[in-house]
C-alpha positions in Angstrom: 5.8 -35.3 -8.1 3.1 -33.7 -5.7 6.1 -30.8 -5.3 6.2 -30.0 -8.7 2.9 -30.3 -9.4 2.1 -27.3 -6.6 5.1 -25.3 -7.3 3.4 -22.9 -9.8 0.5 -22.2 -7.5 2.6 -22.0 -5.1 4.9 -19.7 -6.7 2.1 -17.5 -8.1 0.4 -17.2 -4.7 3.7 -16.1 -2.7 4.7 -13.5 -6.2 0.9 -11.9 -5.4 1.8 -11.6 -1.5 4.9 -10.1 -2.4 3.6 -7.8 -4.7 0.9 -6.7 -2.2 3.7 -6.6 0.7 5.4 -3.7 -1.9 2.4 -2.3 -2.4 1.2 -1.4 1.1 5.1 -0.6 2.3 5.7 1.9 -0.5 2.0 3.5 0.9 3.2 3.7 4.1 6.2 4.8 3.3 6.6 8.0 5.2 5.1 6.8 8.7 7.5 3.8 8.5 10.4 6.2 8.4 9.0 8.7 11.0 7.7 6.7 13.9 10.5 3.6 13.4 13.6 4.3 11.5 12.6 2.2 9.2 13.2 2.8 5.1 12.0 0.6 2.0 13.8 -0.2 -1.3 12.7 -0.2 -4.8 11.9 -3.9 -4.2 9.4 -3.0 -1.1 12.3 -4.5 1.8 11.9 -2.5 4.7 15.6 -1.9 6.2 16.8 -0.4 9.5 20.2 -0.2 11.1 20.3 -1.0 14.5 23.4 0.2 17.2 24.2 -1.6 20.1 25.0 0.3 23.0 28.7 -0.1 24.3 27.9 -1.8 27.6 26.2 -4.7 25.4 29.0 -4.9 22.8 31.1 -7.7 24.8 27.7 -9.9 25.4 27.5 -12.9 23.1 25.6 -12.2 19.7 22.9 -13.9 20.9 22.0 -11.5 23.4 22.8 -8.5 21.0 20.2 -10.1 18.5 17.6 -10.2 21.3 18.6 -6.2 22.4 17.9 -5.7 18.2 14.5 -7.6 18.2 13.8 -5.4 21.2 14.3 -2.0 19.8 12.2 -3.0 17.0 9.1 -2.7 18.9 8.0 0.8 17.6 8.3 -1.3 13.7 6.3 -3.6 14.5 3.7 -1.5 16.0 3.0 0.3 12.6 3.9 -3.1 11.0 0.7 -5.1 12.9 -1.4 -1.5 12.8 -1.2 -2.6 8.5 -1.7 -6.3 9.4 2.2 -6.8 7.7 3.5 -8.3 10.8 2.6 -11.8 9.9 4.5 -11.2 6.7 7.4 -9.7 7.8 10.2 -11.9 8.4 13.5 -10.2 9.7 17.1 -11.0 8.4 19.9 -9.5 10.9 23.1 -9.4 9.9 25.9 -7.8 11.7 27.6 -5.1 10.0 31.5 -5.8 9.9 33.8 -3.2 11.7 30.8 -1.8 13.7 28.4 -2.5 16.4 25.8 -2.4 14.4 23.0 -4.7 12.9 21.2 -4.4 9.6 18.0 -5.1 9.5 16.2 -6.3 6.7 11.8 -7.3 6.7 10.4 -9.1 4.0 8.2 -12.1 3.4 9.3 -15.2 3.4 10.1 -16.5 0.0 10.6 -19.9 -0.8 9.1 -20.1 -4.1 8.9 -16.7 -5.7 13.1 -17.0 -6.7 14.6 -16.8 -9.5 16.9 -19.9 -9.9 13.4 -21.9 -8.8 11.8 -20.5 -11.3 14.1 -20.7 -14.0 14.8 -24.8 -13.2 11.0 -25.1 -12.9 10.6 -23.2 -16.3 13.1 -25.6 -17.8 11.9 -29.1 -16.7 8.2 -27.4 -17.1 9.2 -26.9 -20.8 10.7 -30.2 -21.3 8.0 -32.0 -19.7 5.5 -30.2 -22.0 7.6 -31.0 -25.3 8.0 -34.6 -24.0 4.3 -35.2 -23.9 3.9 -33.5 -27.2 6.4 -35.4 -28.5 5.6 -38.5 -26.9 1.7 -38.3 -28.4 2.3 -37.5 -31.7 4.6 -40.7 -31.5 2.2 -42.9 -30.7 -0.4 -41.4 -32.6 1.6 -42.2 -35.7 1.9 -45.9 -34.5 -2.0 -46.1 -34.0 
């Protein structure tokens, strides 16, 4: 019960830090892309392919994810120089018939989905017309 009690603050406070994330990314925009490589999407993801050199192609992934969190020091310097760091969460995903990675920053979104919200939005509604409901009832027995 606690859960769904704080889900819509909590979904309201991570929409607001998402919004601000898009807002300061699409501001910074051009340094992001000339001091890191890095580019930003309509939705304010920040996106970078990464190559792996061919001598650490044949290590195991986990080393090639370490060699990608490497050369995304530049990134994150302009990311903490904006105080985004904190926010920015990286996905890394490999791309298939290369030896590439893509990566993708965003913040952390647990709440601020759409299937949440529509399944909150429905139980919130039926809740609501169940207390309604459930009032009127026993105001007419009173």
């Amino acid at each position: 019960m606690k859960d769904f009690i704080l889900w819509w603050p909590r979904f309201f406070k991570e929409a607001w830090i998402t919004w601000k994330y898009r807002k300061v990314v699409k501001s910074i925009e051009e340094e992001l892309e000339a001091e890191a490589n890095l580019r930003v999407d309509w939705l304010g993801r920040v996106y970078t392919v990464i190559n792996i050199k061919e001598e650490f192609q044949t290590q195991p992934d986990l080393v090639q994810q370490s060699i990608v969190f490497k050369e995304l020091a530049p990134a994150n310097k302009v990311l903490i120089q904006y105080g985004l760091s904190d926010l920015s969460y990286p996905t890394i995903e490999r791309i298939d018939g290369s030896a590439s990675f893509l990566v993708t920053l965003y913040p952390d979104n647990e709440y601020f989905r759409i299937p949440s919200f529509l399944l909150s939005t429905v139980v919130t509604t039926g809740l609501g017309f169940g207390l309604y409901y459930g009032i009127n009832y026993l105001l007419t027995l009173i």
